[in-house]
C-alpha positions in Angstrom: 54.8 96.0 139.9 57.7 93.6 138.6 55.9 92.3 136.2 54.9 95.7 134.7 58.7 97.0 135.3 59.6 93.7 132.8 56.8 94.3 130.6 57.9 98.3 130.2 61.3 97.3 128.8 59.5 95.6 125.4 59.0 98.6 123.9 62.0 100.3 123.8 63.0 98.4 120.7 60.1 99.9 119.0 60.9 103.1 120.4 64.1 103.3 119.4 62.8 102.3 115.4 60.2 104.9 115.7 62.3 107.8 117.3 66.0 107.3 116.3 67.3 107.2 112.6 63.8 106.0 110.3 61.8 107.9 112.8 64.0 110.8 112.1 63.4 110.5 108.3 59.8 110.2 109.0 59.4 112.7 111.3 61.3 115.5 109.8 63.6 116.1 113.0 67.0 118.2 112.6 69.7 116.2 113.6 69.7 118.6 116.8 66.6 117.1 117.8 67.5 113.8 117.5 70.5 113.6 118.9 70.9 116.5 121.6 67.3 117.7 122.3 68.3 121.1 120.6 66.0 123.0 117.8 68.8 124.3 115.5 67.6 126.9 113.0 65.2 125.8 110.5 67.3 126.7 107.3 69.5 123.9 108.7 66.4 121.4 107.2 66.0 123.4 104.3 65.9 120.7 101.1 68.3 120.9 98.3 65.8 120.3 95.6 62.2 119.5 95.8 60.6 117.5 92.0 56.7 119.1 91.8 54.2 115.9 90.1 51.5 116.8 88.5 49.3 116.1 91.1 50.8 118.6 93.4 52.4 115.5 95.2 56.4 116.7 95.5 59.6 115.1 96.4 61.8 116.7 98.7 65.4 115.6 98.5 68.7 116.4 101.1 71.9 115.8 100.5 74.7 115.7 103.3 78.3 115.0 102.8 80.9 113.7 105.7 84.5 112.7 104.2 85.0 110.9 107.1 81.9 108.3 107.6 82.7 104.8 107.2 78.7 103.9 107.8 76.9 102.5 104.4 73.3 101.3 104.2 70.0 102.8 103.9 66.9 103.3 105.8 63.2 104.5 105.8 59.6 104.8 106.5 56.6 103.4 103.8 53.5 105.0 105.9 50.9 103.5 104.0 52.1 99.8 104.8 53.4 101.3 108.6 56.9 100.0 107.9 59.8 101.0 109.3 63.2 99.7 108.2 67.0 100.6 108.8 70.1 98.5 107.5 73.7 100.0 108.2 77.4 98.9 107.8 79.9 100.6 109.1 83.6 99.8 109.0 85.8 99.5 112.0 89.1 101.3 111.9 90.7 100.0 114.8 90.4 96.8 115.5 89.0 96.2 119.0 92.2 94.2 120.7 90.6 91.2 121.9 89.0 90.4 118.4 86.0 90.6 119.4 83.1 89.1 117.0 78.9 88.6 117.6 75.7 89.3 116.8 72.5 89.4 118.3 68.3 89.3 117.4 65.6 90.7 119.0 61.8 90.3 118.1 59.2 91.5 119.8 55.1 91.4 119.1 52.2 92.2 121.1 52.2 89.3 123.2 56.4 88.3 123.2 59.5 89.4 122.7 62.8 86.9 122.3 66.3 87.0 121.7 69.4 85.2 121.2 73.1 85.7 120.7 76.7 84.9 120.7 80.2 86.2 120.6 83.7 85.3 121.2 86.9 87.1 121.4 90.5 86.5 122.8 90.4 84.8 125.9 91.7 86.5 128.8 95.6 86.0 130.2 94.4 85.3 133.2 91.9 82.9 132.6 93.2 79.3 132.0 90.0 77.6 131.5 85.5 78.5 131.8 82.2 76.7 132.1 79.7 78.2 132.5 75.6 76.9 132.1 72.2 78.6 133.3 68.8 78.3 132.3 66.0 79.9 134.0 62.1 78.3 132.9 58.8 79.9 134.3 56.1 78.6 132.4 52.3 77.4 133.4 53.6 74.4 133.8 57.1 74.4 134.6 59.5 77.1 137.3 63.2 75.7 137.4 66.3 77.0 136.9 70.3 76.0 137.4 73.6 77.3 137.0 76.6 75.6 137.1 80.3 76.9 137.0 83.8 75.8 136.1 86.8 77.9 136.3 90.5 78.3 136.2 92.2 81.4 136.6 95.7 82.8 137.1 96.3 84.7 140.5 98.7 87.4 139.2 99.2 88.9 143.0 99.8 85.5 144.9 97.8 86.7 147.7 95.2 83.5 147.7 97.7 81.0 148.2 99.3 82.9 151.1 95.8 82.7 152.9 94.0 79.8 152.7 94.0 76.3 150.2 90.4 76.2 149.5 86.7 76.7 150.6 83.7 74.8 150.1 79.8 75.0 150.5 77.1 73.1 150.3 73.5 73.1 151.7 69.2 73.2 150.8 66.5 75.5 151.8 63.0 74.1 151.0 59.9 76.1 151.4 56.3 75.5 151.2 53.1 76.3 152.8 53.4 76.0 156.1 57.5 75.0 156.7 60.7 76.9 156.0 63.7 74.2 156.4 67.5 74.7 155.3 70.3 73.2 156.1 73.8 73.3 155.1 77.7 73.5 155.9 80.9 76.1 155.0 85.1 75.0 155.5 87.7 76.9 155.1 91.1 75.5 154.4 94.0 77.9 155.9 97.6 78.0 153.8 100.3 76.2 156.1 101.6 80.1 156.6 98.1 81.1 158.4 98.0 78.1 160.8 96.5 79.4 164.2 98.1 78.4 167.4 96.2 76.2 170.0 94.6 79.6 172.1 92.6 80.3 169.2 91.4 76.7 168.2 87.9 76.0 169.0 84.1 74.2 168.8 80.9 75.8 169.8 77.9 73.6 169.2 73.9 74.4 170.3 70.8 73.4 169.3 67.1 75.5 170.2 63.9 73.2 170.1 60.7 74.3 171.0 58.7 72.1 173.1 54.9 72.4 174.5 56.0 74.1 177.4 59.6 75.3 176.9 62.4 76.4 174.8 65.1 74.2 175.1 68.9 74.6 174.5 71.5 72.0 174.6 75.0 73.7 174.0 78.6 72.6 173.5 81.4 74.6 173.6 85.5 73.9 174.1 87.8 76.7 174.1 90.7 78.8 175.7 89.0 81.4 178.6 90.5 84.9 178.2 92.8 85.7 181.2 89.9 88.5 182.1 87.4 85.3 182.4 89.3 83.2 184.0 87.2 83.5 187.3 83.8 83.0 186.2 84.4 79.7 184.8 87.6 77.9 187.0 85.1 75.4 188.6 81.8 73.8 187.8 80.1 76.3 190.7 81.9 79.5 189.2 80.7 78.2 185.8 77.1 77.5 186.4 76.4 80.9 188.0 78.1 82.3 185.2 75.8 81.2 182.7 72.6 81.4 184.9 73.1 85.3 185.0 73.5 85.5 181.5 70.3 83.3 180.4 68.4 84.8 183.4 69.1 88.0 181.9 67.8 86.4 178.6 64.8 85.5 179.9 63.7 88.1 182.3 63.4 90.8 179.0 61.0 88.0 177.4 59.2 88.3 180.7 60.1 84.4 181.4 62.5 82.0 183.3 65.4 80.3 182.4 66.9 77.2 184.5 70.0 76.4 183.6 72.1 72.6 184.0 75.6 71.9 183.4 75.8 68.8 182.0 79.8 67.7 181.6 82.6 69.9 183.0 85.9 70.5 182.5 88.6 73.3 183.1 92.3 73.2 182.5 94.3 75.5 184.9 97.7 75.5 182.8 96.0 76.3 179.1 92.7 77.8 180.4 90.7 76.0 177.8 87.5 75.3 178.9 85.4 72.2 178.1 81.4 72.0 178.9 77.9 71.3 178.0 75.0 72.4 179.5 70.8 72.8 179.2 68.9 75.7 179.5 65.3 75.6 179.7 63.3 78.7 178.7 59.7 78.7 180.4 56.9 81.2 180.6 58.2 83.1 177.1 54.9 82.5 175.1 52.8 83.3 177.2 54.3 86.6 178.2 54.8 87.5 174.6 51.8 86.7 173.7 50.1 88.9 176.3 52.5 91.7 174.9 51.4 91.1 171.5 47.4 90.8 172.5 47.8 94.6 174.3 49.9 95.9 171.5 46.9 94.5 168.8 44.3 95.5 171.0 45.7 99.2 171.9 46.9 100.4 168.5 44.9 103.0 167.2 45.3 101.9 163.6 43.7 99.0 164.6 39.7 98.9 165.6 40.1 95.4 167.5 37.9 93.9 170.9 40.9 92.2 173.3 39.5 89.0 172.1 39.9 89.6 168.7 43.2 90.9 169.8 44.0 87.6 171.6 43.1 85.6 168.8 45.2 87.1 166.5 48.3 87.1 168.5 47.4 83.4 169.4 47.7 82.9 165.7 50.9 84.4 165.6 52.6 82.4 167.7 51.6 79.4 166.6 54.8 79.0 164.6 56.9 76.4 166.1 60.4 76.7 166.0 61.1 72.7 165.1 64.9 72.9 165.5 67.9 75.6 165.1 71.0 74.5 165.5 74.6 74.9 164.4 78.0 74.6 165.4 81.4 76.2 164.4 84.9 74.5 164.6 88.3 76.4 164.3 91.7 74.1 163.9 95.2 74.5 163.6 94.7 75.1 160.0 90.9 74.7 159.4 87.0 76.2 159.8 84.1 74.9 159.5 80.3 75.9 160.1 77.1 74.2 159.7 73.1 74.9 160.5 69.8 73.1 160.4 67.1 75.3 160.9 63.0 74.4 160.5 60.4 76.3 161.2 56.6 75.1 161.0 52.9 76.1 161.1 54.1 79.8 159.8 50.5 79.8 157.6 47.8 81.0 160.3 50.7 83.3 161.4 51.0 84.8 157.7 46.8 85.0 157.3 46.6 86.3 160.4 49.7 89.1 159.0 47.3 89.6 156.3 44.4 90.1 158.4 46.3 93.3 160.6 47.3 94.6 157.2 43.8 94.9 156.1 42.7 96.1 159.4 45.1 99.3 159.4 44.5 102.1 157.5 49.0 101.7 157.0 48.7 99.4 153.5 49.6 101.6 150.7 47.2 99.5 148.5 44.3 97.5 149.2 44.8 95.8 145.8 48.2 95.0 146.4 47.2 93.1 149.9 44.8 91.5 148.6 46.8 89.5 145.5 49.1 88.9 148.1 46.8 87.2 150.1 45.2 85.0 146.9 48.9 84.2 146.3 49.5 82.6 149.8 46.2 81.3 149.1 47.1 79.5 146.1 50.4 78.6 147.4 48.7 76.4 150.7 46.1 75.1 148.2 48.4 73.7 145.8 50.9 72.2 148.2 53.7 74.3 146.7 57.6 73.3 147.5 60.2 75.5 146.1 63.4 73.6 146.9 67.3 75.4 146.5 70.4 73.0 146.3 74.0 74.0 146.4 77.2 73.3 146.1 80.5 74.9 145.4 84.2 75.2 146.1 87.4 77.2 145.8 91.2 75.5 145.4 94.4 77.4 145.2 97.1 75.5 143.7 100.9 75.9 144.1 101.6 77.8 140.7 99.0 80.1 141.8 96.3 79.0 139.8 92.9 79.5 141.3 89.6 76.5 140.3 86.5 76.9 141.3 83.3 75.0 141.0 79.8 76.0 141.6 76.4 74.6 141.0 73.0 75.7 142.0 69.5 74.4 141.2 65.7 75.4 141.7 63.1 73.2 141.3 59.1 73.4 142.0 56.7 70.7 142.9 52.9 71.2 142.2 53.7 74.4 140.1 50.9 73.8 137.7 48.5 73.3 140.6 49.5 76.3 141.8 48.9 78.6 138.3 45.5 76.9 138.4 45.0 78.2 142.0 46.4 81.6 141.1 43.9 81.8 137.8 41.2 80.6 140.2 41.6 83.8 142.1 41.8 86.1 139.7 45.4 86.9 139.7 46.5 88.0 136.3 49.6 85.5 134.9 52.7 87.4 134.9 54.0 86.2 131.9 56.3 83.1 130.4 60.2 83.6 130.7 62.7 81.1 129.5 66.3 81.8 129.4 69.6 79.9 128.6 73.5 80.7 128.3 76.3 78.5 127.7 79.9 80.1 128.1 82.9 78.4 127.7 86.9 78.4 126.8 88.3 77.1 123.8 92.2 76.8 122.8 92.4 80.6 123.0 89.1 81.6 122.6 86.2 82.6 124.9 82.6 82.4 123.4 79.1 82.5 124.6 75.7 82.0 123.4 72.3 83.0 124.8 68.7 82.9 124.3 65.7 84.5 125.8 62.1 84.4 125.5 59.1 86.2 127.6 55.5 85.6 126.5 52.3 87.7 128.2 48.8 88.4 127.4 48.9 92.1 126.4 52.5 92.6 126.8 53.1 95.9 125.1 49.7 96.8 126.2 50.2 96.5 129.5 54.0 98.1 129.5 52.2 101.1 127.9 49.0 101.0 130.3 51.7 101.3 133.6 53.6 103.5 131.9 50.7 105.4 131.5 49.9 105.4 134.9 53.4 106.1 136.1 53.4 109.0 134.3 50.2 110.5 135.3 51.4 109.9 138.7 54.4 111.2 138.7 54.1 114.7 136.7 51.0 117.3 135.8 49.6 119.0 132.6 52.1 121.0 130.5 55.1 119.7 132.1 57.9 117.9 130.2 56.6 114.7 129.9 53.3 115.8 128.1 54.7 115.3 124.8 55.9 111.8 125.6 52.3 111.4 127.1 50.8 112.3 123.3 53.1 109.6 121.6 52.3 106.4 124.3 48.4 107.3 123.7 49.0 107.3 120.1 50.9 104.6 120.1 48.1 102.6 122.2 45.7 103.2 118.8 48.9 102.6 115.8 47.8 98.9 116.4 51.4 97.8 117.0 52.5 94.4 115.0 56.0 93.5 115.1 59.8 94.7 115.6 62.8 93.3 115.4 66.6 94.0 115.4 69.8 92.3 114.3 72.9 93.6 115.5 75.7 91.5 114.2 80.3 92.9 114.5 83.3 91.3 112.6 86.9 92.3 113.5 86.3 95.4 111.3 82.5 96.0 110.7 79.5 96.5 112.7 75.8 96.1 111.0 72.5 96.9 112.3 69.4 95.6 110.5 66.1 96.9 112.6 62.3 97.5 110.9 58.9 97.7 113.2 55.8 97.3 111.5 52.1 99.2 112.7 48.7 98.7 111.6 47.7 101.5 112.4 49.8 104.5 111.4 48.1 107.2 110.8 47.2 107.2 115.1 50.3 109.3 115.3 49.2 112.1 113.7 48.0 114.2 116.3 51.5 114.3 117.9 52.9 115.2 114.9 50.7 117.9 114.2 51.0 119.5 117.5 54.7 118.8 117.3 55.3 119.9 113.5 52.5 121.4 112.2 50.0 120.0 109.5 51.0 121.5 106.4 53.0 118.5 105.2 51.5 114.7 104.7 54.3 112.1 104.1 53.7 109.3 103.1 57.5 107.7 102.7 60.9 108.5 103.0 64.0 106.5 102.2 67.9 107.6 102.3 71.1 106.1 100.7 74.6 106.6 102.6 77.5 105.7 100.2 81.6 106.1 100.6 80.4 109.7 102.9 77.7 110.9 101.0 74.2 110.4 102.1 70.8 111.2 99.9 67.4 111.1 101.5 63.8 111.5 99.8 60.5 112.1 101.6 57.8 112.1 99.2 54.7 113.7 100.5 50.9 113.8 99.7 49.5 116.6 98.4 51.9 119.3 98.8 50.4 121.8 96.3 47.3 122.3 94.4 47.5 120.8 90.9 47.9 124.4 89.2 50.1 125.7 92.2 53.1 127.9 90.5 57.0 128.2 92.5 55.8 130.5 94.5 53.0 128.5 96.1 55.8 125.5 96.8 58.4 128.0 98.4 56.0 128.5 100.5 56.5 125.6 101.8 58.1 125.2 105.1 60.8 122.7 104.1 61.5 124.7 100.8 63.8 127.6 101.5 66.1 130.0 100.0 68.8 127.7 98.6 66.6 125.1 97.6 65.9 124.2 93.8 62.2 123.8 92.5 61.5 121.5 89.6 58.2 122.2 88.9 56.3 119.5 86.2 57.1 121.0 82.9 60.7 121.4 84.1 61.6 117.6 84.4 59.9 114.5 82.7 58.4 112.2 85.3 58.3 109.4 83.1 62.2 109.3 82.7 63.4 110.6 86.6 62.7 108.1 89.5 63.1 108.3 93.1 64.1 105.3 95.2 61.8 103.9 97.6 61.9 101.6 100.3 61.6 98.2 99.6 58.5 96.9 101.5 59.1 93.4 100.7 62.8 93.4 102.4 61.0 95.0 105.3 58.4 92.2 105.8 60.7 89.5 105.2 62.5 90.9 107.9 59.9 90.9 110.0 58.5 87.7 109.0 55.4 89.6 108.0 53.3 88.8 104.6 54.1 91.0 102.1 51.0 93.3 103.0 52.7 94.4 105.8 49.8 93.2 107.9 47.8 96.5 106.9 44.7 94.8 105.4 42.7 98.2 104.8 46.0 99.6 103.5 43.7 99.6 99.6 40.9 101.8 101.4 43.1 104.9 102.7 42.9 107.8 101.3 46.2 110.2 101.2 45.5 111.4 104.3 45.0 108.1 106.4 47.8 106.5 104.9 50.1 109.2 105.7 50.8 111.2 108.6 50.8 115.1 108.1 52.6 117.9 109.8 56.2 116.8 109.8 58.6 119.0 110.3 61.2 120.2 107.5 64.6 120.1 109.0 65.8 116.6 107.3 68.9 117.8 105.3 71.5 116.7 107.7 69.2 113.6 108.4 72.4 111.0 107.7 73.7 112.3 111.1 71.3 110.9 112.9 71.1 107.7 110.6 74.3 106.9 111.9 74.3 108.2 115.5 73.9 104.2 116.1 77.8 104.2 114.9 79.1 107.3 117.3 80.9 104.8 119.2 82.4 102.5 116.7 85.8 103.7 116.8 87.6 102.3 119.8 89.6 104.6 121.8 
C-alpha cells in the first residue's frame, strides 16, 4: 500500500500537462471548466474567425484580451506526434520581500521520475547561522540514510536562557532477526535561576533480567520521603514490608510470586531522604501466563485450535527473553539526566508464531497482505538483516541569548542485498529505487538550498494507475462522479505514456514555467472526449501566443467540412457561432496566410526525446488516428486558463 500511495503521486505531473492549460487548448474546455468546474454558456467558446482549406480542414482562431496580464509565452498540443508543451513568463510586480530566487525540474517516464532544485533568499533575522545535510539511499544494493544539523539562532523572548543551559542526547537501537537492542542517555542543564533545592534532588536506578526460572530486579533509589510516607519506610522492617506489598501485588495479577530482599539501608530522620537497594525475584510468571495464553488460543472462536496446538503456540510466544531492561534517572541541584539499555531476544518463533494466529482467524483484512508480510520476515531471518540507528544531538543557550544546536542521525543496513535476493526469492514485488539529498546552509546574508530526488520502479506509472484503478472501483459505483475520471485513467493506460517533464524556475521579478509530456499513443483518449464533447470535431493541433495582454490561439482540425461544403455547412459547426467570421477558400489565399504551430522540435528537446517524438507509426495514421475528435468549442477565453498557473504571482 505505501509503495502504490508513492507510485500514485508520478502522474500528477502528467495530469496536470494533459488537464490544465495545453490540455485546455486541446480539449476545447471554457475557462469555466478548467478552472471552477462550471459549464459557462457555449457562446462564451464561440471562435472569432475560423480560415476554410480546401480540403475542408479549417482553422479556428480566439482572441482574448486582459490589459492587466503580465504572463508571456505560448503553449500547445501537436496530436499526431502526442506532444504537449507550455512555456510562460510572467513578471512579478511586487517583489517578494525576502528576495527570493529558484527553480526546480521534474521528469518523469514509465519506469522513474527525478528532480532537483535550489533557491535562496534573505536570510532570516533570527537566524545567525545553518547546516543542514540529508540523504536518504534505498537501492538493491544499498538502504542508508543521515542527517546532520547545525544551527544558530537568536531567542527574541529570552525565555531559554531563563530555563535551562543546554540538553543533550545520544543513543543506538539495532534490530535484526531475532534481537531488538537500544541503548542511550538524555541531560538536561537547568539555568542557575531554576536550581532545585535538596527535597527534590534524586537517583532511581533498576535493572529487569530474565533468568530460567525468574524475573529479576535489582533496584536503587535515593531520595527525600514525602511527610505522608514517612512511616512505611523509617526502618529497614517498615521498609521491607512496604515494598513486599507492592511487588506481591505485582505478582499476584500475573498469577506469580515475588520475594523481595533489601539489600543496603539507610534513612535520615532530620531530611527524610531515603537511601536503599533491594532484589526482587519474580517466580511462577511464565508459566501462569502461558496457561492464560494456551486457554485464550485454545477457546477463541476465531480460532479452530486442539489445546495442544494451543500450547504450542503460546509456548512460542513466550519464548522471547527479556535479556536486560534497565535505566536509571538522576535529578541535581541544577542537573537531569536519564539513561536505558534495553535487549530483547528470540522474538522470531514469537513473530511466526503471530503470523500463524493471523492466518488461522477469519480477523486479517487480507490474506495477501499476511502473507508478504510473512515472506518479508522470512527474508529478513534468512538474510541476517541488521538495521542499526545512531544519534546524537545537543542544545546550548548562551548569554546573549543565542540558541546552537547540533544534531546528527544515521541508518545503516548490513546484508541488505541478501535480503532483496531473499525478498525476489519469494516473490515479493521490489518497491522501487529512491535516492534523495539536500544541502542547506547560511551564507553572509543569504540562505540557500539545493535538492535532488530520484525514484525508479518497474511499471511505475503503470502500477500508480492500476491502484488507482482499484481505489476507485472500490470506493464509488457506476454513474457517480468519478466515472468520468474512471474514462480518462483507462485511456490513459492505452496512450502509451513516454515522458514529462517540468521546469519551474523565479527571479526577483519573474516566474517561468516550461512543462511538455509526450504519448505514443494519443488517439486512446478519444472515447473520453467523445463522450465528454462530442465527435463532430477532430483536432489535430492547437497552439496560442500571449503577448503585452493579448493572447491568440489556433486549433486546426481535421476534416471539418466536405470539400464542396458552403458557410452554411461551417456555421454549423459547433465552435462557429453568431459573431464569428468565415473565411471560406476563395475568400483568402492559403499560399500567402499562415498559422503558427507548435514547434515539435522545442518540445522533444525538452523532453530529451528524438525529434519523432517517439511516435514511430506517426507516417501510417490517418486523420482520424492522429487526431482526437469531439472536442468541445468553448476555447475563446482559453489564455485564462493558460495562465491560471500565475493566479498567485502577485504577493499580497
Amino acid at each position: 500500500m505505501v509503495a502504490y500511495s508513492r507510485a500514485a503521486l508520478t502522474i500528477g505531473l502528467v495530469v496536470l500537462l494533459v488537464t490544465g492549460p495545453v490540455g485546455a487548448v486541446a480539449t476545447g474546455q471554457s475557462p469555466g471548466v478548467a478552472s471552477n468546474g462550471m459549464q459557462e454558456d457555449d457562446s462564451s467558446g464561440s471562435a472569432d474567425d475560423v480560415y476554410v482549406e480546401d480540403d475542408g480542414d479549417a482553422v479556428l482562431v480566439y482572441r482574448n484580451n486582459e490589459s492587466d496580464s503580465t504572463a508571456n509565452g505560448h503553449f500547445g498540443a501537436d496530436l499526431s506526434e502526442g506532444l504537449f508543451h507550455v512555456f510562460l513568463n510572467d513578471t512579478i510586480e511586487d517583489q517578494p520581500e525576502n528576495d527570493f530566487t529558484g527553480n526546480a525540474s521534474f521528469v518523469l517516464g514509465p519506469e522513474s521520475m527525478s528532480g532537483d532544485g535550489a533557491f535562496s533568499m534573505t536570510k532570516p533575522e533570527t537566524l545567525e547561522d545553518l547546516t543542514v545535510d540529508a540523504s536518504v539511499t534505498q537501492t538493491r544494493e544499498e538502504s542508508s540514510g543521515s542527517v546532520a544539523l547545525d544551527a544558530t539562532v537568536l531567542d527574541e523572548s529570552g525565555q531559554s536562557s531563563s530555563s535551562f543551559e543546554s540538553v543533550s542526547t545520544e543513543g543506538s537501537m539495532t534490530t535484526t532477526s531475532s534481537q531488538f537492542s537500544t541503548e542511550g542517555s538524555a541531560t538536561a542543564t537547568l539555568s542557575e535561576e531554576q536550581s532545585l533545592p535538596s527535597s527534590s534532588q534524586m537517583n532511581h536506578e533498576f535493572t529487569l533480567r530474565e533468568t530460567d526460572e525468574a524475573y529479576v530486579l535489582t533496584a536503587a533509589q535515593d531520595y527525600a520521603v514525602g511527610i505522608r510516607d514517612v512511616d512505611n519506610w523509617s526502618t529497614r522492617a517498615n521498609a521491607t514490608r512496604t515494598l513486599e506489598s507492592e511487588f506481591e501485588t505485582t505478582a499476584r495479577g500475573l498469577e506469580g510470586d515475588a520475594s523481595v530482599t533489601v539489600d543496603s539501608y539507610s534513612f535520615d530522620a532530620e531530611t527524610n531522604r531515603l537511601d536503599i537497594e533491594y532484589t526482587v525475584e519474580f517466580t511462577g510468571v511464565d508459566e501462569a501466563v502461558s496457561e492464560q495464553l494456551t486457554a485464550s488460543l485454545a477457546s477463541s472462536q476465531d480460532l479452530d485450535l486442539s489445546e495442544s496446538e494451543a500450547r504450542d503456540l503460546a509456548d512460542r510466544i513466550q519464548s522471547v527473553e527479556l535479556t536486560e531492561l534497565s535505566g536509571s534517572v538522576d535529578v541535581q541541584a541544577r542537573q537531569a539526566s536519564t539513561n536505558w539499555n534495553v535487549q530483547i531476544d528470540n522474538y522470531d518463533e514469537a513473530a511466526a508464531a503471530t503470523f500463524d494466529i493471523l492466518e488461522a482467524t477469519e480477523m486479517n483484512a487480507s490474506q495477501a497482505d499476511l502473507e508478504e508480510s510473512r515472506s518479508q520476515f522470512e527474508a529478513l531471518q534468512a538474510a541476517d538483516l541488521q538495521q542499526t540507528m545512531n544519534w546524537n544531538g545537543s542544545l546550548s543557550v548562551q548569554s546573549d541569548d543565542t540558541v546552537t544546536m547540533q544534531f546528527d542521525a544515521e541508518y545503516a543496513t548490513e546484508n541488505w542485498q541478501a535480503y532483496v535476493s531473499e525478498l525476489e526469492d519469494r516473490d515479493v514485488e521490489w518497491p522501487g529505487d529512491t535516492t534523495f539529498e539536500t544541502h542547506v546552509e547560511t551564507e553572509d546574508d543569504e540562505l540557500t538550498a539545493t535538492a535532488s530526488a530520484t525514484f525508479s520502479q518497474e511499471g511505475l506509472v503503470e502500477n500508480a494507475i492500476d491502484g488507482m484503478l482499484q481505489e476507485a472501483d472500490t470506493t464509488s459505483g457506476p454513474g457517480d462522479d468519478n466515472e468520468q475520471a474512471r474514462a480518462f485513467l483507462q485511456s490513459f493506460q492505452r496512450s502509451e505514456f513516454e515522458r514529462a517533464k517540468m521546469d519551474v524556475s523565479a527571479t526577483e521579478n519573474t516566474v517561468t514555467v516550461e512543462a511538455a509530456t509526450s504519448f505514443d499513443n494519443v488517439s486512446a483518449f478519444r472515447d473520453v472526449m467523445n463522450e465528454a464533447y462530442g465527435d463532430d470535431l477532430a483536432v489535430t493541433s492547437a497552439f496560442g501566443e500571449s503577448q503585452d495582454g493579448e493572447t491568440v490561439t489556433y486549433l486546426r482540425v481535421a476534416n471539418a467540412v466536405d470539400s464542396d461544403a458552403n458557410e452554411s455547412d461551417v456555421r454549423a459547426l459547433s465552435p462557429v457561432g453568431d459573431d464569428t467570421e468565415v473565411h471560406m477558400p476563395d475568400d483568402w489565399d492559403q499560399s500567402e496566410r499562415t498559422f503558427p504551430e507548435m514547434n515539435t522540435t522545442e518540445a522533444n528537446t525538452f523532453l530529451g526525446l528524438d525529434d519523432d517524438g517517439g511516435d514511430d507509426d506517426s507516417e501510417d495514421d490517418d486523420a482520424s488516428s492522429s487526431s482526437l475528435p469531439g472536442f468541445g468549442p468553448a476555447v475563446a477565453l482559453v489564455a485564462l486558463v493558460a495562465f491560471a498557473l500565475f493566479a498567485g504571482r502577485r504577493s499580497a
